[in-house]
Each structure stands twice: as structure tokens, then as C-alpha cells.
C-alpha positions as CSV (number, residue, x, y, z in Angstrom):
1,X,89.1,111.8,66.6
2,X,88.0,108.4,67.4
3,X,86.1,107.6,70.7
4,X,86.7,104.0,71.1
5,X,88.1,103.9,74.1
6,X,92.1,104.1,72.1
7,X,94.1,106.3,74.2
8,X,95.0,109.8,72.5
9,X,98.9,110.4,71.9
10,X,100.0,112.8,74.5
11,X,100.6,116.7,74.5
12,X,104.6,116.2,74.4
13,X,104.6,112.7,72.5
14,X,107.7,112.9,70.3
15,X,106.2,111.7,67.0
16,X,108.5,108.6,65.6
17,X,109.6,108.7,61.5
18,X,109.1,104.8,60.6
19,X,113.0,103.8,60.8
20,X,113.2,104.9,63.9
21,X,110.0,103.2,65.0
22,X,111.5,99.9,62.8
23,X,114.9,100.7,65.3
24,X,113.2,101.0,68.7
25,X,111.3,98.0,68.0
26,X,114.7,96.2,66.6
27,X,112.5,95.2,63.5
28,X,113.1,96.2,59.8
29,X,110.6,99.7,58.3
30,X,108.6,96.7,56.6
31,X,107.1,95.5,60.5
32,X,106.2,98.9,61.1
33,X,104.9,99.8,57.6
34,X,102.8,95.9,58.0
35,X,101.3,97.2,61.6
36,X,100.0,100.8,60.1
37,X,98.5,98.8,57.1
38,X,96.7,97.0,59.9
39,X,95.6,99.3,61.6
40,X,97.5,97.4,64.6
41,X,99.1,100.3,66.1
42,X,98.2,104.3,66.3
43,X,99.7,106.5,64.1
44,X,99.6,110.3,62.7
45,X,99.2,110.8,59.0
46,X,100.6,114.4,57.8
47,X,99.5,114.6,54.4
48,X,101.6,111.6,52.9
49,X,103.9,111.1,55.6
50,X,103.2,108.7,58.4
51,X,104.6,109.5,62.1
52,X,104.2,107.2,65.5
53,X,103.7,108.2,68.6
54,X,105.9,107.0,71.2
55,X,103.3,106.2,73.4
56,X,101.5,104.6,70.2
57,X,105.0,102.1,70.4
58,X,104.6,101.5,74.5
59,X,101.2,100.6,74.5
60,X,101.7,98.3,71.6
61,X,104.7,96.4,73.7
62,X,102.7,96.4,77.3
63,X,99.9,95.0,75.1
64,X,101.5,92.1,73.9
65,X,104.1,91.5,77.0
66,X,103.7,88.3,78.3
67,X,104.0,87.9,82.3
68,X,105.9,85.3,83.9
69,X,104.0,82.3,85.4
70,X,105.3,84.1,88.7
71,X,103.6,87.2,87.7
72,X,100.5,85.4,86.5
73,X,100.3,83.8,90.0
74,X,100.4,86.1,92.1
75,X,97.6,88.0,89.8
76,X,95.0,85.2,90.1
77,X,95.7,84.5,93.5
78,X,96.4,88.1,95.0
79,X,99.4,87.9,96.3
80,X,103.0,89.9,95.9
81,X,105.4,88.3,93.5
């Protein structure tokens, strides 16, 4: 197991085939396959097939969400949005 820091796939996880990763994300198989080449997102390899980890899939989104300038605001300058 890796201890860099990553966060571990949890106890219930459901793991994810790569269409239906390619569907949550609303992205073709090739996107996902690209991101596991990478090494860009977490995922479980059992023997030649490749699963994902749902929470492998929401940490990958929150990562790359981008706040509003409200958002952004009220996080520099401490305030509720």
C-alpha cells in the first residue's frame, strides 16, 4: 500500500468497471482508460482487470472543482458566502 498521504478506498467502496466510471463522469472508456495510464486517479487492479473506486471518482471531481469568485471570497477574507 502506498503511504503518501493518497486516501485509501473505503471498506464499502463499490468498485467501478471503466464504462461505468466513463458514464458517471459523462466521458467516453478512453478518458478513464487515459487517467489510469496516468496514474491521475486511484484505481484497483485484479489481475488484468482494472476497477475504480467511487471515492477514487469524488476526490478526483472535488480536486479539480473550481469555486465561484463568491466562494473564493469569502475564503480569503473569512466570511459566509
Amino acid at each position: 500500500m502506498h503511504r503518501c498521504g493518497r486516501r485509501y478506498a473505503r471498506k464499502n467502496d463499490r468498485l467501478l468497471t471503466v464504462e461505468e466510471a466513463a458514464e458517471r463522469f459523462g466521458s467516453g472508456a478512453r478518458f478513464i482508460r487515459r487517467l489510469i495510464a496516468e496514474r491521475r486517479i486511484r484505481y484497483v487492479k485484479l489481475g488484468k482487470p482494472v476497477r475504480i473506486p467511487e471515492s477514487a471518482l469524488d476526490s478526483y471531481i472535488e480536486e479539480r472543482t473550481v469555486p465561484s469568485l463568491r466562494e473564493a471570497r469569502a475564503a480569503r477574507y473569512g466570511r459566509a458566502a
